[in-house]
N, C-alpha and C positions, 0 to 999 in steps of 0.2 A: 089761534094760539099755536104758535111753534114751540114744538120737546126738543131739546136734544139731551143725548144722555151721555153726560159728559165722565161720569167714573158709573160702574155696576156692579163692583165687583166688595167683597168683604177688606177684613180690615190686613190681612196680608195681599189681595190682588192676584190676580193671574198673570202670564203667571209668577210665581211668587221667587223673590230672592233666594239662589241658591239650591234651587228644589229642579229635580231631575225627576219626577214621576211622571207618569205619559201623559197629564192633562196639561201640567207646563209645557212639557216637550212639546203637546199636539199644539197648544197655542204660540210657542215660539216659531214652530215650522209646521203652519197648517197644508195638510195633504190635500189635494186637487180637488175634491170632494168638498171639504170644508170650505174651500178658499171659492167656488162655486157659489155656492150658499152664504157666504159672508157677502159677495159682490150684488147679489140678487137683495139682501137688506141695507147697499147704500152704505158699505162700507168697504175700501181699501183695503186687502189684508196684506200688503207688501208688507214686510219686516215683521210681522206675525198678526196674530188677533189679541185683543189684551178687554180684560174687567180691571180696570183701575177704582182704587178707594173711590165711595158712593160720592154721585153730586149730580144733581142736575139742571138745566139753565133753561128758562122759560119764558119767550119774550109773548107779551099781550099785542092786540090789534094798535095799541096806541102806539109802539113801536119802544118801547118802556121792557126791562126785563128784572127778570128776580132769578135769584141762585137761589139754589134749593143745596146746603147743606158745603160746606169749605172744606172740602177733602186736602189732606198732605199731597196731594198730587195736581193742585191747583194748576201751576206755572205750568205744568208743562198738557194738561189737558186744552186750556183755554188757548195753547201755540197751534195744538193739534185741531182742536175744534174752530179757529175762527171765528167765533162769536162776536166778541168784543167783550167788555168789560160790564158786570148788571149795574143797574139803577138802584139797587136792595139786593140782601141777601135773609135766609132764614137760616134758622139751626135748630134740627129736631129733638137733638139732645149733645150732653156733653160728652162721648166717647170721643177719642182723639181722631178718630179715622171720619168722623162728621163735623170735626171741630176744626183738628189745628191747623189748617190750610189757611186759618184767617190772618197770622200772621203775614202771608201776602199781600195782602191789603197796603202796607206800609209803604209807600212812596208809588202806590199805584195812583188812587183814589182822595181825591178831595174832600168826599163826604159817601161814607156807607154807611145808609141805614141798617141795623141786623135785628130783625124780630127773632123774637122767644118767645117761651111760654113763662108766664106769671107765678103761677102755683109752686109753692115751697115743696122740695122734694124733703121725706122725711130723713132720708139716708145720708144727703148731702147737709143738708138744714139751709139751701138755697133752692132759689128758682133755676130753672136755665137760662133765663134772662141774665143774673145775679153772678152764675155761674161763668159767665162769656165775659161779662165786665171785669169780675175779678181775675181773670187769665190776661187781659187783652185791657189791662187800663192805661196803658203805654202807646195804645195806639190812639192819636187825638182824632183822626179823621176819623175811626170807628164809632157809630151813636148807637144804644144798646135802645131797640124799643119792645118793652116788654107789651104782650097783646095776653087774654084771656080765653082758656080751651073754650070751644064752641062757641065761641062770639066771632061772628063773620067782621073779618077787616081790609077797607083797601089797601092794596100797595103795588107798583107799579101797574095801575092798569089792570089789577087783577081784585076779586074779591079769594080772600083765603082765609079758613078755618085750621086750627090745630086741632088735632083729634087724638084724644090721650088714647095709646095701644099697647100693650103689655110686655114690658122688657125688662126683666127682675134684673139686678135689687134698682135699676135707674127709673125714673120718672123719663118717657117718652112719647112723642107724636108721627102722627100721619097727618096725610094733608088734603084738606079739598079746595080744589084751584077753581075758579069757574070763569070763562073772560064774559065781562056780563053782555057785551055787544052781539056774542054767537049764543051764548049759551052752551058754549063747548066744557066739556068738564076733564080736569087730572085727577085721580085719585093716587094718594102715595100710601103705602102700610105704616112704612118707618119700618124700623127693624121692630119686631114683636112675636111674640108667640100664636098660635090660631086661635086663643081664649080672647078675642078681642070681646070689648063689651058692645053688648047691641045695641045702644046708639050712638058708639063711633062704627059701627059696621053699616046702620041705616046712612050717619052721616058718609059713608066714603061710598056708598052704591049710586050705581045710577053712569058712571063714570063713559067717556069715549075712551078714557083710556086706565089703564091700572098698571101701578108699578107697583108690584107685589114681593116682601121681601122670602125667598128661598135658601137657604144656607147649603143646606148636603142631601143627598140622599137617604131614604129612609136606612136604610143597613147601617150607616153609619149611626143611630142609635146606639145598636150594641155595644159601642164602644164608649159613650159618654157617662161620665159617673150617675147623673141622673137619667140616664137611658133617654126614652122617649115618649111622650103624653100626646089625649086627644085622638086617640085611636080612631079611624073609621070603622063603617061595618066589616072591613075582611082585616080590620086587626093591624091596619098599614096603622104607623103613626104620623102625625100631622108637626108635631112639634118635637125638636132636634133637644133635650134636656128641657130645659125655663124659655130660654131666650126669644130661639129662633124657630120660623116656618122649616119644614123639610120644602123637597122640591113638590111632592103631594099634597104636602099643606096648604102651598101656593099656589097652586093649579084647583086645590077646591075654595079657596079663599077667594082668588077672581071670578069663581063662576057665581061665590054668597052673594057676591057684591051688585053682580050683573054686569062687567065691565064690558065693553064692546068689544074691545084690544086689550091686552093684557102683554105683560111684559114680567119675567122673572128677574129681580135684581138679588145686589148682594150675593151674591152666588162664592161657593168656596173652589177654590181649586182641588178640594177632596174628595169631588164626586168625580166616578169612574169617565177616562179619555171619552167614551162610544156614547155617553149621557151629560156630557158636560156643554158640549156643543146645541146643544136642540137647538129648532127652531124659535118657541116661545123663551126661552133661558136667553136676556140682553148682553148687548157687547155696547163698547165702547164707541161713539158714535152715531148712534142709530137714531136719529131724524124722523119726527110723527109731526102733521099738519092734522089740527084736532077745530 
């Protein structure tokens, strides 16, 4: 199974339109140091380093590929990355930074399969399946194929589960990928809170790899109307308000799992220049043979 991670970043990106704070800056014009370390993970940092809106592209041993989620920054990820075009695509839920990318599709593609999840959300009074068709019924090569949470389903070459994971007030998934030729496994969080239920956390363990979502830094808490939940033993919090993992969150969330590899996605540009950069915190491009 080849990863590549084609966006990592939240739903404004790194860095972000318009914004002057040092973790743009640092990512616009990475200093010698950083541009080091970005070369050493297989990735170019000419013309800066960037977390573009989430997506990621996962081809199986049959040479078949799946997109994992249609970020607004499609067109110009897939120029950068070189991939090629997937065979299917999924979508883990309907925020626009995981969605509206699909408009791209439009005189690309002949025929895109796009898995969802089944299950009526209470808040929207649709599925995500339901949700994607009603956006997107204008595009005819688009086929909406609704699957059910925890029922393993092929597609490209791959067997995948959705795994409901906690992201108020939307109905959302994570994902377990597994190519069944290696027995190689992806685990994805989705965006979610640390409250994940124990068995979509049994379902996502075990992984060669994990892509774990992280938003901010715990300090950044203080600042959110609902502060921050999920406290560890020394009082750090785990969870950024409802939504999202902190970056501590994620760092113990991959270790619940057991992941071999771990990767921080979704990542905001609000965490401080000197912590935004780590080494386990993904960038755009980065290439895993799982």
């Amino acid at each position: 199974m080849e990863v590549t991670l084609l966006g990592t970043g939240d739903t404004t990106g790194t860095p972000t339109v318009d914004c002057d704070c040092a973790t743009c800056e640092r990512a616009r014009e990475p200093d010698p140091e950083l541009c080091e370390r970005v070369r050493e993970r297989g990735i170019d940092p000419a013309g800066g380093v960037e977390r573009s809106r989430f997506s990621v592209f996962v081809r199986s041993e049959s040479g078949e590929s799946l997109l994992i989620d249609c970020s607004p920054d499609f067109r110009q990820q897939f120029l950068d990355a070189d991939v090629g075009l997937p065979d299917a695509a999924l979508v883990t839920h309907v925020h626009f930074d995981h969605l509206d990318g699909l408009g791209n599709a439009y005189r690309l593609f002949d025929d895109l399969p796009v898995y969802a999840a089944d299950e009526t959300d209470p808040v929207t009074g649709e599925s995500v399946a339901e949700g994607i068709r009603s956006r997107y019924d204008y595009l005819d090569t688009v086929s909406v194929e609704p699957r059910t949470p925890h029922d393993p389903f092929s597609v490209a070459g791959l067997e995948v589960t959705l795994v409901p994971v906690e992201h108020p007030p939307l109905l959302c998934y994570g994902l377990r990928i597994e190519e069944p030729s290696t027995g190689a496994v992806l685990s994805i969080s989705g965006d979610t809170c640390y409250d994940v239920p124990d068995r979509s956390r049994e379902a996502l363990s075990g992984a060669d790899l994990g892509l774990v979502e992280g938003l901010v830094h715990p300090e950044a808490c203080e600042f959110h109307p609902k502060g921050g939940a999920d406290f560890d033993d020394e009082g750090v919090p785990r969870t950024f308000g409802t939504k999202h993992m902190t970056l501590p969150g994620a760092r113990q969330f991959a270790a619940d799992i057991g992941a071999e590899e771990y990767r921080i996605v979704h990542t905001a540009h609000y965490v401080p220049a000197d912590r935004a950069f780590a080494d386990d915190i993904a960038l755009d491009g980065e290439q895993f043979s799982l």
